[in-house]
N, C-alpha and C positions, 0 to 999 in steps of 0.2 A: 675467223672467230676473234671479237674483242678487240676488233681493228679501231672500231670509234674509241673503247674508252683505252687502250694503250696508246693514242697518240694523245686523250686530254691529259692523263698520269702524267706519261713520260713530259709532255711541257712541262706541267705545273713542278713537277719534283724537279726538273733541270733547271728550270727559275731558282727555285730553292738553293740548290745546288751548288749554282756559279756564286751565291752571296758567301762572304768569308764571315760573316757572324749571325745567327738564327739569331731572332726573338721569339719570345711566346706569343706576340702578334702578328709576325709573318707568318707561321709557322700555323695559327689558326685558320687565317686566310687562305692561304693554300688549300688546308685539309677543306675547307668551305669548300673550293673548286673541283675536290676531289670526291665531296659527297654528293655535289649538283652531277660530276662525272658518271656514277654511280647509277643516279635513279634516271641519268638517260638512259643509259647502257641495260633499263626494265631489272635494275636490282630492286628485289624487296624491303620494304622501308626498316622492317622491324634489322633487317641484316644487314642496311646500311646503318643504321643507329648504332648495334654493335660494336660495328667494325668502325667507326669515326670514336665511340668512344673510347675501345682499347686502342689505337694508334694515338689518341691526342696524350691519352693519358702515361705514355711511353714516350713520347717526342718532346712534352714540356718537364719532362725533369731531365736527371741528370745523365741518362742514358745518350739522350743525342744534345743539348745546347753544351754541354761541356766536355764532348768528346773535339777528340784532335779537328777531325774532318764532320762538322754536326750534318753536312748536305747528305754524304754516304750515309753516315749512322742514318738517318729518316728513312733513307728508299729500302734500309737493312732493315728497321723497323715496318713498313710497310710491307714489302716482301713476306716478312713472318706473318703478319697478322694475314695477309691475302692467302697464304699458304693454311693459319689456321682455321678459315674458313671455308676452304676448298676440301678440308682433308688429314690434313697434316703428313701422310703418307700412304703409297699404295695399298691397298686392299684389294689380295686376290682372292679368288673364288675358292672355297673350300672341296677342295679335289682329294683330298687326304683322310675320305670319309669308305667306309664299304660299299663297293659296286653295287647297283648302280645308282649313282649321286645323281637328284634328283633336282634340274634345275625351273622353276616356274616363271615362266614371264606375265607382267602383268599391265595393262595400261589401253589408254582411250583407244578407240578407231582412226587409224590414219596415223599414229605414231610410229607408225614402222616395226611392230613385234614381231611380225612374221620373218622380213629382210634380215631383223638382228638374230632371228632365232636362228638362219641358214649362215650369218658370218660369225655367229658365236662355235657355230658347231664347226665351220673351216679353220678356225683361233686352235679347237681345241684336238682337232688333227693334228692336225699344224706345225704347232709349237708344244704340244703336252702328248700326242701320241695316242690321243684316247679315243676308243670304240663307239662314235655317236647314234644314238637313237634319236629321231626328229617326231614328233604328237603333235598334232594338232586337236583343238578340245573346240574348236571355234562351228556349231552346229550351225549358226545363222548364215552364214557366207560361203557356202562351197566353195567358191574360188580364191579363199584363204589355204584350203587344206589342197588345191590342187599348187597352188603355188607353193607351198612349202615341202610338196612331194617334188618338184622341179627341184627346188634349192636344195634339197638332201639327194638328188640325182646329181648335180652338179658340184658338191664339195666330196661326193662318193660316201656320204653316211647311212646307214638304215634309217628306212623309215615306216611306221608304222599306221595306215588306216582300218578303220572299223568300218564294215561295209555296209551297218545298219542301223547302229544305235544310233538315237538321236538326245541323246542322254548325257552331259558334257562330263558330270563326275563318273559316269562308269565307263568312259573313256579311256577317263585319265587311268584309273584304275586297272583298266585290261592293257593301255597301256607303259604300265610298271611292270605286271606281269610279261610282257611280253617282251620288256629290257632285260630281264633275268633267263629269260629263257635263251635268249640270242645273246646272255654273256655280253650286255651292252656296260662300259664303263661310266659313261654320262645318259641321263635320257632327259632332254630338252623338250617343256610341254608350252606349245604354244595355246592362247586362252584368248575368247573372242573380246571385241574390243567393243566400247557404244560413244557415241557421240557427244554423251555430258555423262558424270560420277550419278547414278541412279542405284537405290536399293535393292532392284532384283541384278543389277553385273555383280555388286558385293556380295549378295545372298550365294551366288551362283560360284566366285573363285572364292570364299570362305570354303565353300563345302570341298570345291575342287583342293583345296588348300588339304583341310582334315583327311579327303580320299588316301593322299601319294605322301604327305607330310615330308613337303621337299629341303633338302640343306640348302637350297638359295632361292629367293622370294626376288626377284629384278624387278624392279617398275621401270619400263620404257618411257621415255617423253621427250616430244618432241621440243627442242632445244628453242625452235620461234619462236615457241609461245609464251617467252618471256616470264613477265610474273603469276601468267594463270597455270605455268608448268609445276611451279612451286607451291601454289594453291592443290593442283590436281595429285603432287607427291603427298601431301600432308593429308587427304581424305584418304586414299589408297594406304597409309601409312597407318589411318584408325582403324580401317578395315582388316588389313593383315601385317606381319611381322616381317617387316621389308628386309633383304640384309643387303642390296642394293640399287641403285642406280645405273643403268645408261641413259645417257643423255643421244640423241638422233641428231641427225642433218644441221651438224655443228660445223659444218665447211658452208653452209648457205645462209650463218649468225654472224653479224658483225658485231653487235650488240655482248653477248654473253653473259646477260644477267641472269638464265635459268643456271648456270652452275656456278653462280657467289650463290644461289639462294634457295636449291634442292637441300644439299647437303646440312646448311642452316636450320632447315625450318623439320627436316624432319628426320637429323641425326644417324640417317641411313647413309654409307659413303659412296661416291661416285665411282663406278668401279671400270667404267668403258665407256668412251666416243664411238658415236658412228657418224663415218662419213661417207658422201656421195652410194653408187649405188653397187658398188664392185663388192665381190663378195670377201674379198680382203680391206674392205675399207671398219675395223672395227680395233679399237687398241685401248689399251689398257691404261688406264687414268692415272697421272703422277700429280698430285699437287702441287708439291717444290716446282715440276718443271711448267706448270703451264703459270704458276704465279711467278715465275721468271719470264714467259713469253708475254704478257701481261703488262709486265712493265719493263719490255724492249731489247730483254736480256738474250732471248732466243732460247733454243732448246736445241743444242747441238749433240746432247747423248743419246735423247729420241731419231733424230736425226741418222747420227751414227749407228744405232741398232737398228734400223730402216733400210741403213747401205745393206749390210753386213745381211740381213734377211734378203733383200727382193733382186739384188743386185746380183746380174749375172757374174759369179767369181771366175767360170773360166773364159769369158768372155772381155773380162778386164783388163787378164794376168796378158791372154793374147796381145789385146790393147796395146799393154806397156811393155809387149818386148817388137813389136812396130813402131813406136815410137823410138826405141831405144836404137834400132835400127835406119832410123833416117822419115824423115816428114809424108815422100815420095808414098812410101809404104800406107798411106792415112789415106785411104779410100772410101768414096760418098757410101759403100755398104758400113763403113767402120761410125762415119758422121751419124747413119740413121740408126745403127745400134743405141748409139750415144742419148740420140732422142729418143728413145725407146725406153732406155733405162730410166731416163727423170721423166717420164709420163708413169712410171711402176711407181715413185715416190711421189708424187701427187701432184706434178708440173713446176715450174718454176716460181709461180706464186705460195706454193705449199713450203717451198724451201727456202723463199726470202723469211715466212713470218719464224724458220726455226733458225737463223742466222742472227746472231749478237747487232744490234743500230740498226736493221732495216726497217723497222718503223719510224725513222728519223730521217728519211728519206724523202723527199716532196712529192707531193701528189704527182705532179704533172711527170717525176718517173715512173712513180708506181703503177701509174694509170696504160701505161704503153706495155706493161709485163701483161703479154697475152697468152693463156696457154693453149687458143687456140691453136698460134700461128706456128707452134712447134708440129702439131694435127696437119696441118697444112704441108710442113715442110717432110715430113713422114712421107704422107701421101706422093710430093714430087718425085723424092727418089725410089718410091715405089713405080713410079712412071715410068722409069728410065730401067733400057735394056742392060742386062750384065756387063758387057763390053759398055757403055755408058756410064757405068757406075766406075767403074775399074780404070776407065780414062777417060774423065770428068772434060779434057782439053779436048775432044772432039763434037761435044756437044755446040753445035754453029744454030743459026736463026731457023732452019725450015726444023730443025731436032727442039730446040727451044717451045717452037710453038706446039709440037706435036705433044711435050712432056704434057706444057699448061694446059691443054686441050684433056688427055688423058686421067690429069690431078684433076681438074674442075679450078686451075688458079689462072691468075694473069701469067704474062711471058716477064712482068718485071718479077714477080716473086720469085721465077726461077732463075732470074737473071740475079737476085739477091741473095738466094740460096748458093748457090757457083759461088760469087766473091765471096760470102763467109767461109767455106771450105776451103777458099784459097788463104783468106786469112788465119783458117788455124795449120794451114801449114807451113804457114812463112813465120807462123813462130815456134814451132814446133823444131822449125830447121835454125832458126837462133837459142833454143834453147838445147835440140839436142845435139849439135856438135860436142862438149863435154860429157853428154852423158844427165846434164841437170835434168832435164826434162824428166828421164826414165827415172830416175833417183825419187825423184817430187811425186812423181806416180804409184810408186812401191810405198813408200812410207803411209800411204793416206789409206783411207777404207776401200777396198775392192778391189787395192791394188792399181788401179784406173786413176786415182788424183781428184778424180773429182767424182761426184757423188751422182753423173750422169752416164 
């Protein structure tokens, strides 16, 4: 997400940057490249206007050309203004209300409300401990309400069907009742979707709306679709009393101008990403950090609260006392654990965009981070028998072909696989002769040193 316009920002502001004195006419020129930046990246015009007018109108006075460092102060100024268009800060869901809190989803066909409804409801197991009810209100599509009975079987929430009505608000309505009855602390109603904003979908969640009278109104929308997402928040937003936003399949946006210009256009905040299709793929929207990831800064406390959740901790703590123990001990099961854990945080392109400079990187590296190839390299030492894994030095050529034959890869990939294990142990045995190694691993998140 915001890969195009984080690499046009970060040039144009590092031009800026490297000059030892601003003008008000460099200083214009930039923000020019920064607004062209902008309505590539499918921001809304009315919220690029904004945003170029409160950043110029802070960069030409004395805020940035008479500070010490005027290159910093700009990207300081820019940062804030990106942040106070995102947000300004998080907004979580109002959980603090009497059971059972009554959440509505709302939004087109194809935006994924049903997916968000089954990883909103694993969010709020999860991390808040709460009793989920899943509804579905969607009359038109059966295989909406069968699929969100999967999703509430697979995150282990209740779930509620009506075996007859065909009536969407007396749905919703029986099931409210039927959240109370089962002592449900959220009930999550999902609502059918249509293919363009038409007067009988609003007629329809208007009334669903007055049925259950829920403490949160979400409009789901899909992140592609640019500035018609921002359009589609702002009808949805005349129709009912939104109190937030998710944004969808923001891991398949490079772009990222539906969230400069949901939250803009229609004063509702963004309150969750979803990405890919894992039922953990759904988190909680920080302004400050994504208008830092934006302009190249990374997001390393997302990051870190990512380790610290998905990361095997007694699986690490193991890690760094075989390590601390000598290299020998670092066996191809200990390697695939390893890959294991960075496929649970979103592969290694997910953790370059939350590292401080990685979008200052050149393409031509960028473009070689495959997350398939770690898929790939899983699958080998899933290939290989126990004794195989445990003493990686007896794998010879008719074993080699048998693995690549088993994974579905070539015999060089496994042949490439072997020297990188050899290579993390030849450094593992120069660093942990003293002891550095285990040290560097205990200090970092997971206990493990590295965030895989």
């Amino acid at each position: 997400m915001f890969d195009q316009l984080t690499k046009r920002l970060t040039g144009s502001l590092e031009r800026l940057r490297s000059r030892g004195r601003l003008t008000e006419d460099n200083i214009r020129e930039s923000l020019r490249e920064v607004r062209v930046a902008l309505l590539e990246a499918d921001v809304a015009l009315p919220v690029v206007r904004d945003f170029i007018a409160r950043v110029t109108e802070r960069a030409v006075g004395q805020e940035v050309i008479k500070s010490l460092e005027p290159g910093q102060a700009l990207i300081k100024v820019v940062h804030d203004e990106l942040k106070h268009v995102l947000g300004e800060e998080n907004a979580p869901l109002a959980l603090d209300r009497p059971a059972p809190v009554v959440i509505l989803l709302a939004g087109l066909q194809g935006a994924g409300k049903t997916t968000t409804a089954g990883k909103l409801a694993h969010l709020l197991k999860t991390r808040h401990s709460k009793k989920v009810l899943l509804a579905s209100c969607d009359i038109y599509r059966p295989a909406a309400i069968d699929q969100l009975e999967t999703l509430a079987q697979q995150v282990d929430a209740e779930f509620y069907r009506d075996p007859g009505s065909d009536n969407a608000v007396a749905i919703a309505r029986q099931s409210l009742g039927e959240a109370r009855k089962r002592f449900a602390d959220v009930l999550i109603i999902d609502t059918a979707g249509r293919l363009a904003v038409d007067s009988e979908m609003m007629a329809e969640i208007r009334d669903i709306h007055g049925a259950v009278d829920p403490h949160e109104v979400l409009f789901v929308v899909d992140s592609m679709t640019g500035q018609d997402a921002a359009n589609t928040a702002r009808a949805f937003h005349e129709a009912l009393p939104l109190t937030g936003v998710v944004l969808t399949k923001t891991d398949g946006d490079a772009r990222g101008g539906a969230a400069l210009s949901v939250r803009h256009i229609t004063g509702a905040p963004i309150k969750f990403l979803g990405t890919g299709e894992k039922i953990d793929g759904l988190e909680p929207f920080h302004p400050d950090r994504l208008a830092s990831r934006i302009l190249g800064m990374g997001d390393v406390l997302s990051l870190v609260e990512e380790v610290e959740r998905k990361v095997d901790q007694e699986k690490a703590q193991k890690l760094a006392r075989k390590v601390g123990r000598g290299s020998r001990r670092f066996g191809l099961d200990d390697f695939r654990d390893q890959l294991v854990q960075m496929n649970k945080l979103g592969g290694m392109s997910s953790l370059m965009d939350r590292l401080p400079g990685m979008s200052n990187l050149p393409d031509a590296v960028r473009s070689r981070v495959d997350d398939n190839q770690t898929n790939r390299m899983i699958a080998i030492i899933n290939s290989m028998t126990p004794t195989e894994r445990r003493f990686p030095d007896s794998i010879r050529g008719s074993r080699r072909r048998r693995i690549a034959a088993g994974s579905g890869t070539q015999v060089q990939e496994v042949n490439r696989l072997l020297r990188q294990h050899k290579q993390m142990q030849r450094m593992m045995r120069r660093m942990g002769n003293k002891g550095a190694m285990a040290k560097l691993m205990k200090r970092l998140p997971g206990g493990s040193g590295m965030p895989f």
